[in-house]
mmCIF file of the N, C-alpha and C atoms, coordinates in Angstrom:
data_MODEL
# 
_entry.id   MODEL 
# 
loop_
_atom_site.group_PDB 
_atom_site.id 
_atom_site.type_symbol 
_atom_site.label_atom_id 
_atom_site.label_alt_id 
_atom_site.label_comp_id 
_atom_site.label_asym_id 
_atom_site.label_entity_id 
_atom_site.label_seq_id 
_atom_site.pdbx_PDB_ins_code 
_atom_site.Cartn_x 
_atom_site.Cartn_y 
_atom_site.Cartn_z 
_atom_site.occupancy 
_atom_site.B_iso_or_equiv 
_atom_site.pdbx_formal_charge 
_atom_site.auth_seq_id 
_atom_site.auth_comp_id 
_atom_site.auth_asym_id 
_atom_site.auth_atom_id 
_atom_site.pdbx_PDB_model_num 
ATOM 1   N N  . UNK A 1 1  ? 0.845   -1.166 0.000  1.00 0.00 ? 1  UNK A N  1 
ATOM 2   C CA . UNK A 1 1  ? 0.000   0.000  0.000  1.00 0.00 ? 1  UNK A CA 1 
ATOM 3   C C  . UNK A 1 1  ? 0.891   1.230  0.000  1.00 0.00 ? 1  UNK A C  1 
ATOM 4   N N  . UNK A 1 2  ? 0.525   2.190  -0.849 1.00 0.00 ? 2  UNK A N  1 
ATOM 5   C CA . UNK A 1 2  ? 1.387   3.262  -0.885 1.00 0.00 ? 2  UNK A CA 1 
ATOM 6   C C  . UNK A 1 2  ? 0.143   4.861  -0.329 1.00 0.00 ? 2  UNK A C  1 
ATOM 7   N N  . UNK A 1 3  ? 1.213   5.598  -0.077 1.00 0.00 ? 3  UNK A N  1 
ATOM 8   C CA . UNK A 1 3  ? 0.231   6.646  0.444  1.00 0.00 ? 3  UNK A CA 1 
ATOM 9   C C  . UNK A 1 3  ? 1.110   8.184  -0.180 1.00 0.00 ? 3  UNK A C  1 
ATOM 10  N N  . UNK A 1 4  ? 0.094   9.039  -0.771 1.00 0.00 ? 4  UNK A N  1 
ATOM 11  C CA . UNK A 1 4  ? 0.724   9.819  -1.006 1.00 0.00 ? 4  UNK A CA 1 
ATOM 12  C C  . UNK A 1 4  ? 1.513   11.300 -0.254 1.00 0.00 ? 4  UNK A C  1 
ATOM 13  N N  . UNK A 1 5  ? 2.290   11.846 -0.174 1.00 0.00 ? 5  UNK A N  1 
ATOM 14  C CA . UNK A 1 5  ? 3.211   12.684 1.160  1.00 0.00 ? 5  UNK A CA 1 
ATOM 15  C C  . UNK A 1 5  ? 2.735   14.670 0.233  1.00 0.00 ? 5  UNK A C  1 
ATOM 16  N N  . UNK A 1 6  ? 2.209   15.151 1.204  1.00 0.00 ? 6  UNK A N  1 
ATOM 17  C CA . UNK A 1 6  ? 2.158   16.349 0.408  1.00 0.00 ? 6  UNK A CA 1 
ATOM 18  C C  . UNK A 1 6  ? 1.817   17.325 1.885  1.00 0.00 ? 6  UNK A C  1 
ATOM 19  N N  . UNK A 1 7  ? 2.026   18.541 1.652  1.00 0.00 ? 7  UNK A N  1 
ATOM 20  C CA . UNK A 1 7  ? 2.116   19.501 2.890  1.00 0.00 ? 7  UNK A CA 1 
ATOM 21  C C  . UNK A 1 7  ? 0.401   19.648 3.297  1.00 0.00 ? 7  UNK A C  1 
ATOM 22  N N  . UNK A 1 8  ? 0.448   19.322 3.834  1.00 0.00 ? 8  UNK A N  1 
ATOM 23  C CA . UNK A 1 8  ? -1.029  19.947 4.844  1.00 0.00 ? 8  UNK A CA 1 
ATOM 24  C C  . UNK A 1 8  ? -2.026  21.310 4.181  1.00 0.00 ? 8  UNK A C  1 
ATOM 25  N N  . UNK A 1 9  ? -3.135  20.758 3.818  1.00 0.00 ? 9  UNK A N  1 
ATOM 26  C CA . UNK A 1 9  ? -4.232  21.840 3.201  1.00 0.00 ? 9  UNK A CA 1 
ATOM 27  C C  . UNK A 1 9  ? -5.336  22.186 4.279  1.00 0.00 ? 9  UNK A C  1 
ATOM 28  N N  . UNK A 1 10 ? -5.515  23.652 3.947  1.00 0.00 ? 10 UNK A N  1 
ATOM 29  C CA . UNK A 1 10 ? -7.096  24.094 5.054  1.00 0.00 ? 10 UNK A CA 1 
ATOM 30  C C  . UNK A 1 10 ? -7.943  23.083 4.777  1.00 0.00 ? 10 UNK A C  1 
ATOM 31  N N  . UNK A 1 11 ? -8.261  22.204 4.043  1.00 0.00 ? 11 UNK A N  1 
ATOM 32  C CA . UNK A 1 11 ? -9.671  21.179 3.614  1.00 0.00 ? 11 UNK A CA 1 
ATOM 33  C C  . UNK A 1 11 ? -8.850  19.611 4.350  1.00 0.00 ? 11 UNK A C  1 
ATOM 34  N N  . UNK A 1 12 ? -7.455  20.120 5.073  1.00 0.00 ? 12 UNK A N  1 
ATOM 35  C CA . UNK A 1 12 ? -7.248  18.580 6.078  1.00 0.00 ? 12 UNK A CA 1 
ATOM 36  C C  . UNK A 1 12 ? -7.094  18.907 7.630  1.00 0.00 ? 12 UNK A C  1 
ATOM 37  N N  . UNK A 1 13 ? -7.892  20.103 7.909  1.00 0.00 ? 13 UNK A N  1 
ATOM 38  C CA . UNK A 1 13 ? -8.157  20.389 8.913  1.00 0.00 ? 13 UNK A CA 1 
ATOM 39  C C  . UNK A 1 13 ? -8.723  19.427 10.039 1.00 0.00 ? 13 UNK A C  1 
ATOM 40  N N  . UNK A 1 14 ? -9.812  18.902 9.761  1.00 0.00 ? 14 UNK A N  1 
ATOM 41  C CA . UNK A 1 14 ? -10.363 18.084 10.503 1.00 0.00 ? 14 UNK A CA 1 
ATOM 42  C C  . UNK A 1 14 ? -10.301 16.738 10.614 1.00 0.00 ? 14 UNK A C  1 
ATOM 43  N N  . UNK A 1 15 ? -9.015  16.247 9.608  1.00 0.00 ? 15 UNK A N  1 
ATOM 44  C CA . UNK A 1 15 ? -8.203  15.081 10.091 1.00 0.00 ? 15 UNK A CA 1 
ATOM 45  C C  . UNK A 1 15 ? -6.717  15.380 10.790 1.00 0.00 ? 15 UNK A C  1 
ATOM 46  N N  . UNK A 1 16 ? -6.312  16.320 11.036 1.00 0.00 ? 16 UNK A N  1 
ATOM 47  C CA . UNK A 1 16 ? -5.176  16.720 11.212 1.00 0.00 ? 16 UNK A CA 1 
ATOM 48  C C  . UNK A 1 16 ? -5.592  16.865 13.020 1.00 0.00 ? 16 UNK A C  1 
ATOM 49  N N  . UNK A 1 17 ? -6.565  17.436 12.592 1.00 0.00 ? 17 UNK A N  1 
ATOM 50  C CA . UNK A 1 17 ? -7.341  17.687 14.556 1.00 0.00 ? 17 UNK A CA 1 
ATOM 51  C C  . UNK A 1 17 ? -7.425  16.313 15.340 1.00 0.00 ? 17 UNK A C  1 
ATOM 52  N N  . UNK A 1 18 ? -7.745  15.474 14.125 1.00 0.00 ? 18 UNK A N  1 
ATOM 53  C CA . UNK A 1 18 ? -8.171  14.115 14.858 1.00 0.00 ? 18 UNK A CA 1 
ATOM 54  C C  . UNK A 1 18 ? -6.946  13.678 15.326 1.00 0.00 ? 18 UNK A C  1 
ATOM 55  N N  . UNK A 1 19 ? -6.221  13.828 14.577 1.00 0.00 ? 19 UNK A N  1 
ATOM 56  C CA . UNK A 1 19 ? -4.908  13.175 14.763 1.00 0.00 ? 19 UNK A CA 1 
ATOM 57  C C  . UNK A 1 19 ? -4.453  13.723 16.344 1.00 0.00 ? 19 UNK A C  1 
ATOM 58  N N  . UNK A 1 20 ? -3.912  15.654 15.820 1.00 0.00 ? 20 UNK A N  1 
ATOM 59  C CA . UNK A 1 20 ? -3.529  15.805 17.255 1.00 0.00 ? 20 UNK A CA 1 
ATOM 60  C C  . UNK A 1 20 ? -4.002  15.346 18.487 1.00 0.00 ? 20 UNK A C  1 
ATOM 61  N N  . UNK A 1 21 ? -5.486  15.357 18.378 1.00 0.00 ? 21 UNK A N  1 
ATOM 62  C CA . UNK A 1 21 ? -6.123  14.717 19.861 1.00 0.00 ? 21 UNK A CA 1 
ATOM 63  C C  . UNK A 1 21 ? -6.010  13.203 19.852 1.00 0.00 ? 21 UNK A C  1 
ATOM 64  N N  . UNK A 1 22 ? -5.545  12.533 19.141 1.00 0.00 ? 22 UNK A N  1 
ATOM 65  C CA . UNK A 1 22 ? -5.099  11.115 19.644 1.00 0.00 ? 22 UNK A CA 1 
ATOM 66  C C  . UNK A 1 22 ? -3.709  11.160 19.990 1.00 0.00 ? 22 UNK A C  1 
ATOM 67  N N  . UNK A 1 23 ? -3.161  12.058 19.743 1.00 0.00 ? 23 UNK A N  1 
ATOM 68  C CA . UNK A 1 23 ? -1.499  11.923 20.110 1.00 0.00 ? 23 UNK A CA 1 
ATOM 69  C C  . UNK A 1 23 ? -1.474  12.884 21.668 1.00 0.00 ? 23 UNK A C  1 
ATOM 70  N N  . UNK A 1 24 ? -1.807  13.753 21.923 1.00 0.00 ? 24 UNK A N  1 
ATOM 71  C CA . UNK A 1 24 ? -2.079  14.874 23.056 1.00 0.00 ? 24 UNK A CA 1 
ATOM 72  C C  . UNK A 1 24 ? -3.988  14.963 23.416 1.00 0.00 ? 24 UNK A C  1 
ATOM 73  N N  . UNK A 1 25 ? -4.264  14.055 23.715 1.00 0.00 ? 25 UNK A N  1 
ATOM 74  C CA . UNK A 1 25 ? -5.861  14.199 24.566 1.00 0.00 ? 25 UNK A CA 1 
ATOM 75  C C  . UNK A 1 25 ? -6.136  15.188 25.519 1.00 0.00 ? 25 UNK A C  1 
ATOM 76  N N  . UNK A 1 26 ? -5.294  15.539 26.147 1.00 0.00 ? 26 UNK A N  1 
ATOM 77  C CA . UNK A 1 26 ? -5.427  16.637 27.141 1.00 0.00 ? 26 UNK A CA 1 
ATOM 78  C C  . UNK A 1 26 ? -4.754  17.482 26.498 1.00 0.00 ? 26 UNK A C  1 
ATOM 79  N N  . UNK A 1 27 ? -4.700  18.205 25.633 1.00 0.00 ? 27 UNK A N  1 
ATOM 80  C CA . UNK A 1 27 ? -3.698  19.530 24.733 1.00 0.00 ? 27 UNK A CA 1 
ATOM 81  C C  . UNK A 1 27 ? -4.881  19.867 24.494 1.00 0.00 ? 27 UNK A C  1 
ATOM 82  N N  . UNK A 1 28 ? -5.041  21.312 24.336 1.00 0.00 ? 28 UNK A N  1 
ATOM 83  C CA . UNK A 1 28 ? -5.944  21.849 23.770 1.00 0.00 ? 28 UNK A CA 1 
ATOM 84  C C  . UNK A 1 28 ? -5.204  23.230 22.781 1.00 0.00 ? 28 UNK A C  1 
ATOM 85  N N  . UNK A 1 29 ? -6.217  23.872 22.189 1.00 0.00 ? 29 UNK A N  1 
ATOM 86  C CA . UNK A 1 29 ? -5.091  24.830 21.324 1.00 0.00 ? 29 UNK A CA 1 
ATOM 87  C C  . UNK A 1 29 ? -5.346  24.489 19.969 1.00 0.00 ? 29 UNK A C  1 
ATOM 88  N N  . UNK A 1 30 ? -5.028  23.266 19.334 1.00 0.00 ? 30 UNK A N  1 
ATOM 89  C CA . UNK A 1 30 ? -4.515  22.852 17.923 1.00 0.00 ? 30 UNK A CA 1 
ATOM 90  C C  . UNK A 1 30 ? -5.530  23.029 17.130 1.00 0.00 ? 30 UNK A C  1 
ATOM 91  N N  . UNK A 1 31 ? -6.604  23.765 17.125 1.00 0.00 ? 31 UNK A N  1 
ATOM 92  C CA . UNK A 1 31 ? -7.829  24.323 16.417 1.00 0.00 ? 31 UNK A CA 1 
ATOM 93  C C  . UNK A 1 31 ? -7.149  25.300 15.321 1.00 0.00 ? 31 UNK A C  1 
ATOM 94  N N  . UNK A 1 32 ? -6.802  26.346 17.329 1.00 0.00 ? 32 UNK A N  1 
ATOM 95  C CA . UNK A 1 32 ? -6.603  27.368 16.499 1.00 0.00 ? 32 UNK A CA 1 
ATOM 96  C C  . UNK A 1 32 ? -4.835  27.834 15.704 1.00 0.00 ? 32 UNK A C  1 
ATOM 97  N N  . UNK A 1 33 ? -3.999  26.643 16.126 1.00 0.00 ? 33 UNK A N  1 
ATOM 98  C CA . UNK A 1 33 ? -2.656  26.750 15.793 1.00 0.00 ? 33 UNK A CA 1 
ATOM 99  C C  . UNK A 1 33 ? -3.029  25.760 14.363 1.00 0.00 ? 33 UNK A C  1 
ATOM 100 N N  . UNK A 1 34 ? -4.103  25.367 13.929 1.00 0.00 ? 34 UNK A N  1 
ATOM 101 C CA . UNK A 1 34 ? -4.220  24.780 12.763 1.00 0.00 ? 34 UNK A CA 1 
ATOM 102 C C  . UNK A 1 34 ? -4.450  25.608 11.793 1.00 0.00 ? 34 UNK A C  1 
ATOM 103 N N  . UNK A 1 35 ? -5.228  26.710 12.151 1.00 0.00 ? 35 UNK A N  1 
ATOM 104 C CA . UNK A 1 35 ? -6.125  27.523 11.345 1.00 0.00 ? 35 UNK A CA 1 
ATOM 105 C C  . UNK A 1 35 ? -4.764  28.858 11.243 1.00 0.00 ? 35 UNK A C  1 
ATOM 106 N N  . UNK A 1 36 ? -4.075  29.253 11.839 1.00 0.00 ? 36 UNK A N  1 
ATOM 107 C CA . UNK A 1 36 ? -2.995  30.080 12.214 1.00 0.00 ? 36 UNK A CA 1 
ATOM 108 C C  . UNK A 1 36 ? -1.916  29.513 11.344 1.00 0.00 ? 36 UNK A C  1 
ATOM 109 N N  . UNK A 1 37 ? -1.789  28.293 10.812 1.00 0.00 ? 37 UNK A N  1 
ATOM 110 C CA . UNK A 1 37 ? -0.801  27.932 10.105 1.00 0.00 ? 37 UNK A CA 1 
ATOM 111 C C  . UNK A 1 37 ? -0.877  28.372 8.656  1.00 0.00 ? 37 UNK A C  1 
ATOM 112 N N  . UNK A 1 38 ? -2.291  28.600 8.438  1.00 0.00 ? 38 UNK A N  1 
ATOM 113 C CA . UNK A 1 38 ? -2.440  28.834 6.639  1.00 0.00 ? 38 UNK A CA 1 
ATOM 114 C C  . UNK A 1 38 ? -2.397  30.508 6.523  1.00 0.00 ? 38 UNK A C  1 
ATOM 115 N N  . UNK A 1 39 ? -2.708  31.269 7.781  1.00 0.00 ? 39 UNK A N  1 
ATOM 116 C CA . UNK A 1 39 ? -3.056  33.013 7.971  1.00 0.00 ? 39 UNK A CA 1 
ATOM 117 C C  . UNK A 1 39 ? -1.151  33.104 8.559  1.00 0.00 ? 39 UNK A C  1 
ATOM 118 N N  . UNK A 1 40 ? -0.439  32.767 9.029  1.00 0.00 ? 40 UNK A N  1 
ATOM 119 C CA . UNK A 1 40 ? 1.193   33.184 9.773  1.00 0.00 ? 40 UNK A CA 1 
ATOM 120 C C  . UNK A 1 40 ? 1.917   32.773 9.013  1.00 0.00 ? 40 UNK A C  1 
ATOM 121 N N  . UNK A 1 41 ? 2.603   34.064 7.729  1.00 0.00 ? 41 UNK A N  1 
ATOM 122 C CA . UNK A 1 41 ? 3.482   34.424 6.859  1.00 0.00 ? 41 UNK A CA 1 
ATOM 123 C C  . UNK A 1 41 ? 4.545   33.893 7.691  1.00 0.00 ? 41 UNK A C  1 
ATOM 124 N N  . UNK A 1 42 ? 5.072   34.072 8.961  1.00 0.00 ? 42 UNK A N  1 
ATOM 125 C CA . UNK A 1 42 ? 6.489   33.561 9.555  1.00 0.00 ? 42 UNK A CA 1 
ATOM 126 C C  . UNK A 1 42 ? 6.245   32.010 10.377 1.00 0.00 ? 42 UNK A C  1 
ATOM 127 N N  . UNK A 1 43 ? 5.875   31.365 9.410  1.00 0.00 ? 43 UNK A N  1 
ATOM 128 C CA . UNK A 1 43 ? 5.543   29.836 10.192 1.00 0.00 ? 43 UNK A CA 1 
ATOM 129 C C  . UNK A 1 43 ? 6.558   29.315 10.492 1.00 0.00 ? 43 UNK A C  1 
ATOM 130 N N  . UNK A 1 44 ? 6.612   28.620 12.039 1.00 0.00 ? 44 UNK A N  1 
ATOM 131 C CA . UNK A 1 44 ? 7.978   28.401 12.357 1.00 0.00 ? 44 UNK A CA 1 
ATOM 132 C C  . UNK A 1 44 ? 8.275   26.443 12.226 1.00 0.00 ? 44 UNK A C  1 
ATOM 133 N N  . UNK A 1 45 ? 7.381   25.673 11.289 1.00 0.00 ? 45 UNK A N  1 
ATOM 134 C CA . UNK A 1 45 ? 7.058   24.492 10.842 1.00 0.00 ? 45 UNK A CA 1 
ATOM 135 C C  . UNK A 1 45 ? 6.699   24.461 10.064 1.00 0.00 ? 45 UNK A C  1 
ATOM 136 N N  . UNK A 1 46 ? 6.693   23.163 8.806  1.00 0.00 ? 46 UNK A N  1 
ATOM 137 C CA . UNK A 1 46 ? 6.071   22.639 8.265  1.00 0.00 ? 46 UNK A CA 1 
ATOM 138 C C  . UNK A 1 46 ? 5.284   21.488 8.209  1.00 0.00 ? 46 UNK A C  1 
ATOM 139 N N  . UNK A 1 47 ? 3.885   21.680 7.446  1.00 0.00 ? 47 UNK A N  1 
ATOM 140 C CA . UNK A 1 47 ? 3.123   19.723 8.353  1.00 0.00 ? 47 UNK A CA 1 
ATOM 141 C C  . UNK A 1 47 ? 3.210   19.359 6.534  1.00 0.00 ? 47 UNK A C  1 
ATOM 142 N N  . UNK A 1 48 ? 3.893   17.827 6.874  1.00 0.00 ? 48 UNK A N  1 
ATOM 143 C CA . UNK A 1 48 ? 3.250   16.802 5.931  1.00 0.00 ? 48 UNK A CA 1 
ATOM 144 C C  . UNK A 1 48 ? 2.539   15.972 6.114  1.00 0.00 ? 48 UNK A C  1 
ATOM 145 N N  . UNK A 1 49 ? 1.176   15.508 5.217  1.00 0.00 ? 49 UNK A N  1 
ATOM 146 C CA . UNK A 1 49 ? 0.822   14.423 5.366  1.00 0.00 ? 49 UNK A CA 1 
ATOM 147 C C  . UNK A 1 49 ? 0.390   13.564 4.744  1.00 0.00 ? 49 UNK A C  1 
ATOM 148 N N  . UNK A 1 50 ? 0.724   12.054 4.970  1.00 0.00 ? 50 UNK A N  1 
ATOM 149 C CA . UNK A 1 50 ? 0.037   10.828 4.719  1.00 0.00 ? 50 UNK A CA 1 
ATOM 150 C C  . UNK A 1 50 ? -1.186  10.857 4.239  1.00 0.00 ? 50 UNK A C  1 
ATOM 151 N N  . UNK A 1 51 ? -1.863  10.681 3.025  1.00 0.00 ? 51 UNK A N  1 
ATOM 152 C CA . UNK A 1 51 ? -3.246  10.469 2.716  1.00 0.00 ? 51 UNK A CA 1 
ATOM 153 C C  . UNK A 1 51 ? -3.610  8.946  2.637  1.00 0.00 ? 51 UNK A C  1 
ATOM 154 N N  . UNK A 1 52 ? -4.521  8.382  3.421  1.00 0.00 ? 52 UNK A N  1 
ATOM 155 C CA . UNK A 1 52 ? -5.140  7.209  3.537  1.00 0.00 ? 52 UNK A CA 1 
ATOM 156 C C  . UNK A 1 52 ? -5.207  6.713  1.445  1.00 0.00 ? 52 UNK A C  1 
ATOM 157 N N  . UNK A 1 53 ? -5.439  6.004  0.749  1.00 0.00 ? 53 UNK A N  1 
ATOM 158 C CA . UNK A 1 53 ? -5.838  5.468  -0.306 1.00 0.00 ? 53 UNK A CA 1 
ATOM 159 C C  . UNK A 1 53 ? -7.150  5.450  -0.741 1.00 0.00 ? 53 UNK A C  1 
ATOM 160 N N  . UNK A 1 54 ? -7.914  5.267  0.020  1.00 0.00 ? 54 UNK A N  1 
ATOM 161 C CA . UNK A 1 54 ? -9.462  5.634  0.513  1.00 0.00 ? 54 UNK A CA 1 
ATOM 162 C C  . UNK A 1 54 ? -9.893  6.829  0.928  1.00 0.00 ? 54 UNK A C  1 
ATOM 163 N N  . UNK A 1 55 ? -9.231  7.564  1.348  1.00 0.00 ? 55 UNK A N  1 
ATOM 164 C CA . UNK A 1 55 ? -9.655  8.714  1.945  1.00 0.00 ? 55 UNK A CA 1 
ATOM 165 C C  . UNK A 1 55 ? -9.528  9.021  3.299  1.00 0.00 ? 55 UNK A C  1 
ATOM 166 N N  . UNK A 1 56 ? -9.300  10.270 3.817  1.00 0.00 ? 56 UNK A N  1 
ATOM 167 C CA . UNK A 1 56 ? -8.555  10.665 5.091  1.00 0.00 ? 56 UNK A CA 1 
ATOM 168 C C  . UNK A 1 56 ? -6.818  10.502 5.423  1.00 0.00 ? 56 UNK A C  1 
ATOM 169 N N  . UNK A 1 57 ? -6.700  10.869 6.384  1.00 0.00 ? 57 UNK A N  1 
ATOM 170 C CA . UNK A 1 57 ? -4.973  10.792 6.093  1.00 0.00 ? 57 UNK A CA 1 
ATOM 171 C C  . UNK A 1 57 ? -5.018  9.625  7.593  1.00 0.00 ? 57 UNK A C  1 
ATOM 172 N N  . UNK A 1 58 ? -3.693  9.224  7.074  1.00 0.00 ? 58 UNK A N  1 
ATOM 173 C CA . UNK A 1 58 ? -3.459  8.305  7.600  1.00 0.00 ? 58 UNK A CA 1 
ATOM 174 C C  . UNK A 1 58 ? -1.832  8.541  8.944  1.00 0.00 ? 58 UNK A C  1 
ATOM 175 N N  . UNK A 1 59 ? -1.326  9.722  8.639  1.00 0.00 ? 59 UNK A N  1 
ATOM 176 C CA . UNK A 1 59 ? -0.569  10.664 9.305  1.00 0.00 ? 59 UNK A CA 1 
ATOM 177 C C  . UNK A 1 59 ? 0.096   11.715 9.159  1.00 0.00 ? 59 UNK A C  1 
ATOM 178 N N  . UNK A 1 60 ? 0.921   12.105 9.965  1.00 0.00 ? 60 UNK A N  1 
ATOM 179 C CA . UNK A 1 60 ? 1.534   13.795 9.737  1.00 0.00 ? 60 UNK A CA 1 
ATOM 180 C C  . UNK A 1 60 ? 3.169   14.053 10.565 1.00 0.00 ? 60 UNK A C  1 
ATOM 181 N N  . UNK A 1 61 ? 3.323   14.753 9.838  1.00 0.00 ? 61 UNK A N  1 
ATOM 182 C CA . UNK A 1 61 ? 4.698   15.184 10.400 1.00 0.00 ? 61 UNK A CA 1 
ATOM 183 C C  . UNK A 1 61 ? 5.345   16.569 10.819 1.00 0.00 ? 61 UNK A C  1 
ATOM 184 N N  . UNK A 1 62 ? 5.300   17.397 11.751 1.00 0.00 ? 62 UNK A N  1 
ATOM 185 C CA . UNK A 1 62 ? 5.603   18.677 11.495 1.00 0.00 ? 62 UNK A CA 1 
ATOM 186 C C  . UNK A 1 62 ? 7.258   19.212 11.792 1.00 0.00 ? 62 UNK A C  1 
ATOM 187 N N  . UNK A 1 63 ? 7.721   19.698 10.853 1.00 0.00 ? 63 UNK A N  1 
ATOM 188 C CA . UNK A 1 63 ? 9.600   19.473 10.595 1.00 0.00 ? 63 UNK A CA 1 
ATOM 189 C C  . UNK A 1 63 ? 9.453   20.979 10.753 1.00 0.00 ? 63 UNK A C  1 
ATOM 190 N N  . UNK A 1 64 ? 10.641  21.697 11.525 1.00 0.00 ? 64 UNK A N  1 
ATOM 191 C CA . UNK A 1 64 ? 10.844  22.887 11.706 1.00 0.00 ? 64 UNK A CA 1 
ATOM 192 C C  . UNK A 1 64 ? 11.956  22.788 12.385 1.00 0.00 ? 64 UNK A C  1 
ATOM 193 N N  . UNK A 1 65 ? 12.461  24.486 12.651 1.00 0.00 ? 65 UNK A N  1 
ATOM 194 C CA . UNK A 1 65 ? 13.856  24.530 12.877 1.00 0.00 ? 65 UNK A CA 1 
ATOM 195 C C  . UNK A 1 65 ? 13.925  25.140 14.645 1.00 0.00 ? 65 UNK A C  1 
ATOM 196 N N  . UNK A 1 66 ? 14.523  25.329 15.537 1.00 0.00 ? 66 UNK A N  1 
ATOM 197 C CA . UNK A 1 66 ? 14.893  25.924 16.647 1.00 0.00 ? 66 UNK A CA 1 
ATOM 198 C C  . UNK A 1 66 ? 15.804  26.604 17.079 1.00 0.00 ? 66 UNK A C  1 
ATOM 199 N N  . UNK A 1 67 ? 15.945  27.380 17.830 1.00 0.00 ? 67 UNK A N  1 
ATOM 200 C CA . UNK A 1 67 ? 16.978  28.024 18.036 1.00 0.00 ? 67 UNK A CA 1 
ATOM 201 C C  . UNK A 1 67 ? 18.343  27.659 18.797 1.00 0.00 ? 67 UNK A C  1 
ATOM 202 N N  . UNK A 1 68 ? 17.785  26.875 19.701 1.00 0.00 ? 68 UNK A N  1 
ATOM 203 C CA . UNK A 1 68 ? 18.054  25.161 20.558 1.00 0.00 ? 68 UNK A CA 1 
ATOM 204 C C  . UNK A 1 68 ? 17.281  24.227 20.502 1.00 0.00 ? 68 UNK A C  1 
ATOM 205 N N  . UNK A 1 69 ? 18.580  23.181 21.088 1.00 0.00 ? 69 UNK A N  1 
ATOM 206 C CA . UNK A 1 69 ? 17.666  21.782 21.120 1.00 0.00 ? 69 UNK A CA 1 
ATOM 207 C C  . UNK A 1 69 ? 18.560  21.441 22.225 1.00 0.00 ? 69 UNK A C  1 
ATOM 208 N N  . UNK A 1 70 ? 18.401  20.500 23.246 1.00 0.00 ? 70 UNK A N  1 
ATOM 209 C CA . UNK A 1 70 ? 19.048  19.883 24.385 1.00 0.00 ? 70 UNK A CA 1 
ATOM 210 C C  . UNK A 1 70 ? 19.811  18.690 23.280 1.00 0.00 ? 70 UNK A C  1 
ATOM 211 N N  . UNK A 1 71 ? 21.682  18.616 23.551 1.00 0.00 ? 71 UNK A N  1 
ATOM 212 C CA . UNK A 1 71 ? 22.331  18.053 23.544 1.00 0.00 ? 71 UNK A CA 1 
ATOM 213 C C  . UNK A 1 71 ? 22.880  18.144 22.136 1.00 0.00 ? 71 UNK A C  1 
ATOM 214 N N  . UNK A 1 72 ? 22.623  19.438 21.132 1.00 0.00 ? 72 UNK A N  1 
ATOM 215 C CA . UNK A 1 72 ? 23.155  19.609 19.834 1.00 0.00 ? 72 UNK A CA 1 
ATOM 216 C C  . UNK A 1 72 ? 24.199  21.195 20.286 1.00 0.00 ? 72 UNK A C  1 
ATOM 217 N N  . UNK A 1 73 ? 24.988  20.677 19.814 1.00 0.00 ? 73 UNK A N  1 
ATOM 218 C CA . UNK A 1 73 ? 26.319  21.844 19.020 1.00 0.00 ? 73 UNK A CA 1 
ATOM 219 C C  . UNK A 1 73 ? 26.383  23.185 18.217 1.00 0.00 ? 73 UNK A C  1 
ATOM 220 N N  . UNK A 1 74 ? 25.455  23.009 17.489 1.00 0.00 ? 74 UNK A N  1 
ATOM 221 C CA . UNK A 1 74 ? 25.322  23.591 16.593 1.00 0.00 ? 74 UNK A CA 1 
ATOM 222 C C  . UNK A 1 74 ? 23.670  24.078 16.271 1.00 0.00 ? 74 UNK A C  1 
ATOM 223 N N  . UNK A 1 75 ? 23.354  25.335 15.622 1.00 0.00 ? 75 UNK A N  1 
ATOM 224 C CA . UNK A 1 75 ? 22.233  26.530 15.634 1.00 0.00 ? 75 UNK A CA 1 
ATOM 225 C C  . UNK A 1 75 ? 22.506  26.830 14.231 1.00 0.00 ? 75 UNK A C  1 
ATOM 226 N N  . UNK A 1 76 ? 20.974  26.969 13.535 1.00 0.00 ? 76 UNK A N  1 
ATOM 227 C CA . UNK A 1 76 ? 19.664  26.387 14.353 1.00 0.00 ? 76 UNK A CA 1 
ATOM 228 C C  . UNK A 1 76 ? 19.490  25.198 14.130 1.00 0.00 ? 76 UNK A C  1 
ATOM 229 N N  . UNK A 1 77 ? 18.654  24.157 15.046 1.00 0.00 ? 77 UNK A N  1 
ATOM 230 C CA . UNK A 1 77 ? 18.786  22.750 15.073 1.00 0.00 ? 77 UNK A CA 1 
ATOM 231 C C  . UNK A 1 77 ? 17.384  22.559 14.258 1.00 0.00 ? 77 UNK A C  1 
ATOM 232 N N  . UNK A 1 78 ? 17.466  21.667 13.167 1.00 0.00 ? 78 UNK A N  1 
ATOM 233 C CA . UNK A 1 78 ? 16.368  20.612 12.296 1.00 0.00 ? 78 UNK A CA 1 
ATOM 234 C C  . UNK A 1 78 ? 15.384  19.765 13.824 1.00 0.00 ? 78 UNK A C  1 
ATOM 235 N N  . UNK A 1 79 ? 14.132  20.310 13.365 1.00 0.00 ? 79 UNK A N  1 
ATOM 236 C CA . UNK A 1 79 ? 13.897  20.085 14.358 1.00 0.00 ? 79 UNK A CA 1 
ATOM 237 C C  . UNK A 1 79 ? 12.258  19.060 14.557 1.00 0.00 ? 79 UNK A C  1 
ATOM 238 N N  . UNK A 1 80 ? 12.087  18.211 14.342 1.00 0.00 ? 80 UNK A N  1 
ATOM 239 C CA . UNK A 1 80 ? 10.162  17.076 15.039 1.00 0.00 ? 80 UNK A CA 1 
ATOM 240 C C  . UNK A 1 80 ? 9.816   17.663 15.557 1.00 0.00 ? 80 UNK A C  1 
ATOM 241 N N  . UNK A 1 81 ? 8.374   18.580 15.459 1.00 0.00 ? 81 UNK A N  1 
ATOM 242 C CA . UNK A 1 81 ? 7.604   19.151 16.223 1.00 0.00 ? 81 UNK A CA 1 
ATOM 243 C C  . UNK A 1 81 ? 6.564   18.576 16.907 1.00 0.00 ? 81 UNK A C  1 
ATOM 244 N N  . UNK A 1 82 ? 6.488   17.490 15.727 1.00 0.00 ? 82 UNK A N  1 
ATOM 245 C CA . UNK A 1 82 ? 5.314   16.663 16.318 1.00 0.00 ? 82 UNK A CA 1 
ATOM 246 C C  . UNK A 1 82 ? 5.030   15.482 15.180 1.00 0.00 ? 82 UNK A C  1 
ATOM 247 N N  . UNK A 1 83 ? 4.580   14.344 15.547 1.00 0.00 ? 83 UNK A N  1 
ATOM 248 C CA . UNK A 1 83 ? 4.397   12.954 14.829 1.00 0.00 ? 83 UNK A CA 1 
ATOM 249 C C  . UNK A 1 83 ? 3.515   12.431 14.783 1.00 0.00 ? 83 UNK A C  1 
# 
């Protein structure tokens, strides 16, 4: 089974939500840091995601950079925001 990888659209909003609340159940927020990602010219991430074959996605990835990271050398650090 193959799945196709492409950056996160306003119309995968409400699988992207699902997702966060199975990974963080008690987080709240990711509504509006979803909706803030397509309106914030200085986004400090990018989300990819997994589309199911059938329909819906099947996961996500958000890759961004930091200013630190605990136990790297070197700035700014490549950085998993979230999985």
């Amino acid at each position: 089974m193959s799945h196709t990888i492409r950056e996160v659209t306003a119309a995968d909003i409400p699988e992207w939500l699902r997702m966060w609340q199975a990974l963080l159940p008690d987080d709240t927020g990711h509504e509006a840091e979803a909706c803030a990602y397509f309106t914030c010219r200085a986004r400090y991430a990018v989300t990819l995601v997994a589309e199911r074959p059938g329909g819906g996605l099947a996961g996500f990835v958000e890759v961004g950079s930091r200013s630190l990271a605990e136990g790297c050398e070197f700035q700014p650090v490549a950085y998993i925001e979230g999985w």
